[in-house]
C-alpha positions as a LaTeX table, in Angstrom:
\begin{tabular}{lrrr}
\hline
Residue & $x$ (\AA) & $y$ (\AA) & $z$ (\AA) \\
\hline
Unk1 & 86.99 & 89.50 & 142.16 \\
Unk2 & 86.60 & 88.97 & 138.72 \\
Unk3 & 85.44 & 91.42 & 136.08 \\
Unk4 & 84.98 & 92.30 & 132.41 \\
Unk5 & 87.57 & 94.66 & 131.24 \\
Unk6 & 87.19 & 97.18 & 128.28 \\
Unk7 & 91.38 & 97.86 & 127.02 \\
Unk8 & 91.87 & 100.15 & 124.15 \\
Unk9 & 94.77 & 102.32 & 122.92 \\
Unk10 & 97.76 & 102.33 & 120.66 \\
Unk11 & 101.16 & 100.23 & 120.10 \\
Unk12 & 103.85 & 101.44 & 117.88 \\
Unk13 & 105.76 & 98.32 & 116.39 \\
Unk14 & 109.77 & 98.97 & 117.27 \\
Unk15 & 111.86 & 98.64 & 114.86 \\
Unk16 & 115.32 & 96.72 & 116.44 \\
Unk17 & 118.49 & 98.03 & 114.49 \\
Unk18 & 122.02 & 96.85 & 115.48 \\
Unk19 & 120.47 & 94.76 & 118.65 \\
Unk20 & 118.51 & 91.72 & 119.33 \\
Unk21 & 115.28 & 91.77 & 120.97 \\
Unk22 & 116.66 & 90.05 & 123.99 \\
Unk23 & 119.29 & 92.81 & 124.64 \\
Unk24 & 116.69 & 95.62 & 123.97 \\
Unk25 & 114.29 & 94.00 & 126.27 \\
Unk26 & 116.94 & 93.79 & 129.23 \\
Unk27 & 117.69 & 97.76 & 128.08 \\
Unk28 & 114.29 & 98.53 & 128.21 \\
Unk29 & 113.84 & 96.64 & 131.59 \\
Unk30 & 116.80 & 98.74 & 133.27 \\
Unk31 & 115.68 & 101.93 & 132.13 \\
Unk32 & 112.45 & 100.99 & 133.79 \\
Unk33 & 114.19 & 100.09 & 137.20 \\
Unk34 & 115.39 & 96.31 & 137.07 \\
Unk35 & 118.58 & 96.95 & 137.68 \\
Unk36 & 120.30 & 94.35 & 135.35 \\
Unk37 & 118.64 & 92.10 & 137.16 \\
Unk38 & 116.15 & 88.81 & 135.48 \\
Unk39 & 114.08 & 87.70 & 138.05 \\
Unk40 & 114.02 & 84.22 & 138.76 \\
Unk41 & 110.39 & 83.59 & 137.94 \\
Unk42 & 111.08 & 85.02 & 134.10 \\
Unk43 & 112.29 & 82.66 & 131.64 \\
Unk44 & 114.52 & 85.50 & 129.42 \\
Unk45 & 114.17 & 89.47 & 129.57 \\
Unk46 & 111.26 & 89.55 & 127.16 \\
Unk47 & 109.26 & 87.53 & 129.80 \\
Unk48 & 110.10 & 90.24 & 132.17 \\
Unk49 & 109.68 & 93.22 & 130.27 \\
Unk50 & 105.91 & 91.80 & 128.95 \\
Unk51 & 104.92 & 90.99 & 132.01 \\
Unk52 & 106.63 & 93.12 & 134.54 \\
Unk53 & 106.08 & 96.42 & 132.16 \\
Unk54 & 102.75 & 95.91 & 130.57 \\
Unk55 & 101.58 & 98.98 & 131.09 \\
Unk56 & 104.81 & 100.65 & 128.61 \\
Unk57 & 105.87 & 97.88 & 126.31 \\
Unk58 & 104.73 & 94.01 & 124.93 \\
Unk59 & 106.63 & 91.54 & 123.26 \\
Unk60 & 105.15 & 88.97 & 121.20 \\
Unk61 & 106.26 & 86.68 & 117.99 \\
Unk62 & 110.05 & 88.50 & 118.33 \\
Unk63 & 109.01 & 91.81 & 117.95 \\
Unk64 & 108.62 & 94.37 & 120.42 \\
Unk65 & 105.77 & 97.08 & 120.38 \\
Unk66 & 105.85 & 100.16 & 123.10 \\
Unk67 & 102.19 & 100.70 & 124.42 \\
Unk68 & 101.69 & 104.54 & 123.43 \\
Unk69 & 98.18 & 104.88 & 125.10 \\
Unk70 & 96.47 & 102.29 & 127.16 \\
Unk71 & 93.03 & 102.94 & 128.50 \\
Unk72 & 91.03 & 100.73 & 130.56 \\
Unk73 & 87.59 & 100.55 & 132.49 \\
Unk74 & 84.96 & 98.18 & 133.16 \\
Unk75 & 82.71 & 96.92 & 130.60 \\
Unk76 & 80.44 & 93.97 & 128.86 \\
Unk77 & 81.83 & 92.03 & 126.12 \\
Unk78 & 84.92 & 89.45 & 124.70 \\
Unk79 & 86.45 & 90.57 & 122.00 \\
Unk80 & 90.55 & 92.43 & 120.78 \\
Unk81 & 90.50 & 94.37 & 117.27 \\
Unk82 & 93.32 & 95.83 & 115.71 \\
Unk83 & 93.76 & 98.26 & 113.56 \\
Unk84 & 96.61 & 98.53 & 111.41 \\
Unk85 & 97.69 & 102.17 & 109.72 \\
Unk86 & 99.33 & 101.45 & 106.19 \\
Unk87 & 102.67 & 102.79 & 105.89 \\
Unk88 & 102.83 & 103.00 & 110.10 \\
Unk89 & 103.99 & 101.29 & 112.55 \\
Unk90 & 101.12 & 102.36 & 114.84 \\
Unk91 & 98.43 & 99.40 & 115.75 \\
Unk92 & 95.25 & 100.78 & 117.31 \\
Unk93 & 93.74 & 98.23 & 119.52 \\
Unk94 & 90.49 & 97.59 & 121.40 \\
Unk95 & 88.83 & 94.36 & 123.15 \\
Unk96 & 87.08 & 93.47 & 126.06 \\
Unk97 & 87.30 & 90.34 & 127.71 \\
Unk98 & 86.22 & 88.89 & 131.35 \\
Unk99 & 89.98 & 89.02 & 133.50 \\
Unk100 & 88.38 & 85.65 & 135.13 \\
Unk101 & 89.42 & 83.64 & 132.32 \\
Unk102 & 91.86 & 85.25 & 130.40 \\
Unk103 & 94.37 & 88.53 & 130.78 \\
Unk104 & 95.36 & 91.52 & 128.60 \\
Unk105 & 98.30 & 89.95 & 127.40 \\
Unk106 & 96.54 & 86.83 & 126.51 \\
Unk107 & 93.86 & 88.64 & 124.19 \\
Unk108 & 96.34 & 91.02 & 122.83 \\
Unk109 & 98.60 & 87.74 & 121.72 \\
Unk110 & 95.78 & 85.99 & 120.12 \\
Unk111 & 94.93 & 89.49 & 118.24 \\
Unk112 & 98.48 & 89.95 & 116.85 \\
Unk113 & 98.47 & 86.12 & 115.66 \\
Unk114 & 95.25 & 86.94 & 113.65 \\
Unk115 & 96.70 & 89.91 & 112.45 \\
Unk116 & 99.44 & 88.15 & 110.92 \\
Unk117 & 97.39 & 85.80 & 109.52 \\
Unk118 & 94.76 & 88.24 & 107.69 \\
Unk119 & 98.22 & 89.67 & 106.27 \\
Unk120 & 99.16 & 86.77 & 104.72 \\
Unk121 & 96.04 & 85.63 & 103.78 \\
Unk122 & 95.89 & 89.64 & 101.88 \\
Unk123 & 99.71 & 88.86 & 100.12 \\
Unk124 & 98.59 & 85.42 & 98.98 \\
Unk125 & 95.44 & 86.41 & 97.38 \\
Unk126 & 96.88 & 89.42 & 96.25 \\
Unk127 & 99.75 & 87.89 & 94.31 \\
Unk128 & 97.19 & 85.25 & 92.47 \\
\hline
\end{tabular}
């Protein structure tokens, strides 16, 4: 049965030194209990790690975040704000959606896209 789903809670963006995100996703998926082992149904290890661990870590536009806190209950709305921290790498999050027509990861996609965005729309009208 389908419901609306309040989601709020943290994600600290990862910073990947000296390995790709592919490789750190496959590290993070064995640490986690895959084994070394891409399931069939995945496309590459970031499939699997966002979808099979999206309760400790999301990938999205190559880069990887770790979910610090993730709460979720029922509620009544459709929405996914960010909240960016200058000089972190800490993104607060909240949004609300109904699970009948979209998902977590979904919302939390479309979010980071329109985070990126209002960024670059900042730098370009901060540089005229």
């Amino acid at each position: 049965m389908s419901t609306t789903e309040l989601h709020y809670g943290k994600l600290l963006k990862l910073e990947l030194v000296d390995i790709t995100l592919e490789a750190a996703c496959k590290e993070a998926c064995t640490r986690l209990g895959d084994f070394d082992v891409l399931q069939a149904y995945y496309e590459c290890w970031a499939d699997q790690l966002k979808y099979g661990h999206h309760d400790k870590y999301f990938v999205h536009d190559g880069q990887m975040y770790g979910i610090l806190q993730h709460h979720e209950s029922e509620d009544g709305d459709y929405f996914m704000k960010l909240y960016e921290s200058k000089g972190s790498n800490i993104i607060d999050f909240i949004g609300e959606f109904y699970n009948g027509g979209t998902c977590f990861n979904e919302m939390l996609e479309e979010a980071l896209d329109n985070l990126k965005l209002d960024n670059q729309k900042k730098e370009l009208n901060g540089k005229s």
